[in-house]
Every structure is written in C-alpha cells, then in structure tokens.
N, C-alpha and C positions, 0 to 999 in steps of 0.2 A: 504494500500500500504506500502511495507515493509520503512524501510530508506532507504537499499541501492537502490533500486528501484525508490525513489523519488529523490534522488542525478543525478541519470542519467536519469534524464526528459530532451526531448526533444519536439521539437516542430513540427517536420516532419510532423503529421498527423493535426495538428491543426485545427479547422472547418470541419474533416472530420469527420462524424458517421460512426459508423462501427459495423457489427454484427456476434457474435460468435454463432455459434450453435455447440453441442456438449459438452457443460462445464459438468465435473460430479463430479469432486473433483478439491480441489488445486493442484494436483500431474498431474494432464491430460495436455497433448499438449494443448486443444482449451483454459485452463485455462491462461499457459503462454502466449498464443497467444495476449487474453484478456487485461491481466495484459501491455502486452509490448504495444500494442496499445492506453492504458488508458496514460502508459508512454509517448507515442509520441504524445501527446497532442487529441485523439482523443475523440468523445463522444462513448463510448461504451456500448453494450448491449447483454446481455447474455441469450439464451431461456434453459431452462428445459424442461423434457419431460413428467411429471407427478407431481400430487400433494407430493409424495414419495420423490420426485427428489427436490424442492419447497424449503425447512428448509436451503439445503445445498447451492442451487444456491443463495438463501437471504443472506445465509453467507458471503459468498465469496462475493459478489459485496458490499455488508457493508463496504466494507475491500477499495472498490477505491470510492471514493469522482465522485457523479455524474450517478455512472453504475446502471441501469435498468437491472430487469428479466421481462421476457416474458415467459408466455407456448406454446409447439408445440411439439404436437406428430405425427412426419412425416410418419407415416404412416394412416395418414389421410390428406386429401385433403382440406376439411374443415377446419382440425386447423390451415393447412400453410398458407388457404385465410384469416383465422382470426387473424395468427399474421399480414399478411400485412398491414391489417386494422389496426389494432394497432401499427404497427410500421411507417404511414403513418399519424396516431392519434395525435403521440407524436415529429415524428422527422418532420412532412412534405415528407422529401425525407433521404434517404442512400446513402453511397459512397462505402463501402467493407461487402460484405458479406462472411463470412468464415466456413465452409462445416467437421465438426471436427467427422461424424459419421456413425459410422459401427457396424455390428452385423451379426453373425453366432451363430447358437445353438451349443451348448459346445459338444454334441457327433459327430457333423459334422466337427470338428478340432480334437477330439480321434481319433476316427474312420479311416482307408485307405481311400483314396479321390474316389477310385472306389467304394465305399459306400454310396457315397451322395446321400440322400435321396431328393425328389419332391419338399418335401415342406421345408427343409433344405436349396433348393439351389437356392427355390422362395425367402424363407425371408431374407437370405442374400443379393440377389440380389436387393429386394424392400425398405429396409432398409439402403443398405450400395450404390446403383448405384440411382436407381430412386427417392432417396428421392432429389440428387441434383439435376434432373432434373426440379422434383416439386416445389422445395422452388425457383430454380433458374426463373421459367418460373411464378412465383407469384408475386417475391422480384424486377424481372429485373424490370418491369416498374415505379417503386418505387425509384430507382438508377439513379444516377444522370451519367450523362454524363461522360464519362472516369471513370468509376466506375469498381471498381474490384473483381472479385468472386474467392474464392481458395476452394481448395479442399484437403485432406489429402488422400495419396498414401502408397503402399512401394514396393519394388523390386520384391516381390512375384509376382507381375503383369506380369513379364517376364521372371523369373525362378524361379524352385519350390523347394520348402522347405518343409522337412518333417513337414506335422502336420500342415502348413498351409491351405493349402485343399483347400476348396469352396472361401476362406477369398480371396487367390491368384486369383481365375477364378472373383471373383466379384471385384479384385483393376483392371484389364484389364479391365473389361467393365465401371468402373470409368474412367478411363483415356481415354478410346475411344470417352467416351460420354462429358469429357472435350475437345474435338478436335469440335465434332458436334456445343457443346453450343459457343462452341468460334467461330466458322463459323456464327450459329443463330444471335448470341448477339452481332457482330464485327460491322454490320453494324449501332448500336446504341454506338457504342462508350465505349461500355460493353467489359472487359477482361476476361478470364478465365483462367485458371490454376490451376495447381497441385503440392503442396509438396510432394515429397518421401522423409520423413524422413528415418533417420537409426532404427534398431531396438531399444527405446526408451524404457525403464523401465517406466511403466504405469498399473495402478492398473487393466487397460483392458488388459494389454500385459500379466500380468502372468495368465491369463486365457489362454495363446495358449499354448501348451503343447511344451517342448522344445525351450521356450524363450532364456533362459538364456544361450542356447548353438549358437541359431544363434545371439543374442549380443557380446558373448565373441570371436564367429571365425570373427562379422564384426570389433570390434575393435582391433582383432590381423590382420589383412590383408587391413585393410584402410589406405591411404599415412600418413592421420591424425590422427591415433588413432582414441580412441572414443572423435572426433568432432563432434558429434552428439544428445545433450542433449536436451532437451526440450527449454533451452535459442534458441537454435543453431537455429532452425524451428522458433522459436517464431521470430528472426531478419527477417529473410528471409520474414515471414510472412506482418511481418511491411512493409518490403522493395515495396511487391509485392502490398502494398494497399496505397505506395505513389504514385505520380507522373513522378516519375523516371523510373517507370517501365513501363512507358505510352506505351512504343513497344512492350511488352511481351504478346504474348493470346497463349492458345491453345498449352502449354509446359506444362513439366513438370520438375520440377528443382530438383535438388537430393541435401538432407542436408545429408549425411553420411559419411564425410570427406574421401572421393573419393572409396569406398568400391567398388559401382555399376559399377565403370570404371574398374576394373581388373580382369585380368585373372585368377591368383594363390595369 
C-alpha cells in the first residue's frame, strides 16, 4: 500500500469483506477499487482467472497487508461454486462483491458491428453479462444481509460509439440484468448496481480501437473535465459497499464528470 494511500485510511468499510473480481494489473479499475476498499478498512480479496494471471495477482495483494487471491475462471460454473466454497472457507460470510469483467475478441471491436460474428457475440455476452449472473447467484447466499454487488458499465450501453461494437450490445444486457438481480436479490437485503465509468485509460481500454478519441471528446464536453480517473470509480465504489448506500439497488450511477448528461 502506497504512503499516500495509507495517510488516507479510513474506516468506512471496517469489519466488512469484500471481493474484487477482475484484478489484472495495478493500472485496472477493479485494482483501485481493491486498493480503496483495503483503505476503508475493509478485508479484501482478489480472484485471478488463470495460473498465467496467478504471479501478478500475488503481486499486487503482497503490496496490502491482509488481501487474499483466489482462482475463478467465470466461464465455468464449477470454478464460481468452488471459489464460494473457499471464500465461505476463509471469511464465513461477505458483505461486497464487485463485478470488474469483460471480454470481446479483438476483431469483433475492428471489424463494423454489422459483422459480429455467433460466436463473437456469445462470448462476449457469457463473459462480460452472464458471468454476473453466475458469481452473483453462487456469492449471494454467502452475503450477508445489506450486502452489496457492483458491476462495471459505460455509456456504450445506450449510444454507440464507433468501434465499440458487441462490447456496447453486451454493457445493455449488463445493466438490464442488474435491474432483474436487484428485483431477485432485494428481497434478501442484497443491493445491486452499476458503475458507468468514463472512458478510463486501462491496459484493457487501449485494446478498443479508437480509445483515445472517445477519452479526449469525453473530457473536452464533460461539466468536469476529465473527473473521471480510476481514483474517481474507485470512491464511488467504496461508497456503494458502505452502509450509506443502504437505499440504492438496481441503478446505475455515472463516474464521468457529467459527460452522459449532455447534449453537445
């Protein structure tokens, strides 16, 4: 944990566990997410998706006093009942689980969206929509009461950007399917929701073709500038896994310092 990161310890999260899925380097959303929640006092724990993946997530959690990896390759059913088990092993019960991941095959963001190939727009879809479904309907009964689930969004969901493609059809059926699970999960006392960050410089982001063009028109036309940095999501994040947030399910909240609100 950096120093200045340890200066602005708080205690918000205290006694709560919480679990990141999606870590892949320090540079990633679900990292700072991580990191800010280890800050608010919370126990946290981070899964990997592969032995390959394994070296770096040990890194990184070295690095905060307390945080556990876990494996879980979500596109199996099995490995998501087997981190429950393990994460049920270790903690007894969770309070926040947080939802950091998405995938499309790289020529199905080249390529014209009238392109999208079968199995292009299944694996994105199983990958980047159904994996929360999975972890969410494994992880819930593990959660403790007023427990919070998030998910990682962006605007693409409701207008289209060149080059975003399948990525934009598969963040709408995320967010639809945060509405359902927050109807499912309401009656246990279970939250759900959605971050839309802004377009965020991430070592996954310069994979979409045309990054750098929808960053620099969101931070020339947002009220805030570019308020939108990986810290920015990472509060929000915090925020939505304390108890303050106890009213909130089934939204989806925009970190892109008001970009998605405008017209021109």
């Amino acid at each position: 944990m950096s120093e200045t990161s340890t200066t602005h310890a708080t205690t918000l999260l205290s006694g709560k566990t919480c679990v990141v899925m999606g870590v892949q380097n320090r540079w990633s959303i679900a990292w700072q997410i991580a990191e800010a929640m280890a800050n608010a006092g919370a126990n946290v724990a981070i899964t990997y998706v592969d032995d390959r993946a394994k070296k770096n997530a040990e890194q990184l959690a070295g690095t905060v006093p307390g945080m556990k990896t876990f494996v879980c390759d979500v596109s199996s059913d099995e490995a998501i009942a087997a981190l429950a088990g393990e994460l049920k092993a270790e903690y007894g019960s969770i309070d926040t689980l947080v939802h950091s991941i998405a995938f499309a095959p790289a020529d199905e963001l080249k390529n014209p969206f009238l392109q999208t190939t079968r199995d292009g727009f299944r694996l994105a879809h199983e990958i980047s929509v159904y994996s929360l479904i999975a972890v969410a309907r494994e992880l819930s009964p593990i959660m403790n009461e007023f427990g919070s689930i998030m998910t990682l969004t962006y605007l693409g969901s409701t207008r289209a950007f060149p080059k975003y493609n399948v990525m934009g059809v598969a963040k709408a059926a995320l967010e639809a399917s945060v509405r359902y699970l927050a109807l499912d999960l309401g009656e246990k006392g279970i939250r759900v929701n959605a971050i839309s960050a802004g377009p965020v410089k991430t070592a996954s982001a310069r994979g979409i073709p045309g990054f750098s063009d929808m960053a620099n028109a969101a931070a020339e036309k947002a009220p805030l500038g570019k308020v939108f940095g990986p810290q920015h999501v990472a509060g929000t994040a915090v925020y939505l896994a304390t108890d303050a947030s106890a009213g909130i399910t089934g939204d989806v909240i925009f970190v892109d310092g008001g970009y998605h609100a405008m017209g021109m």
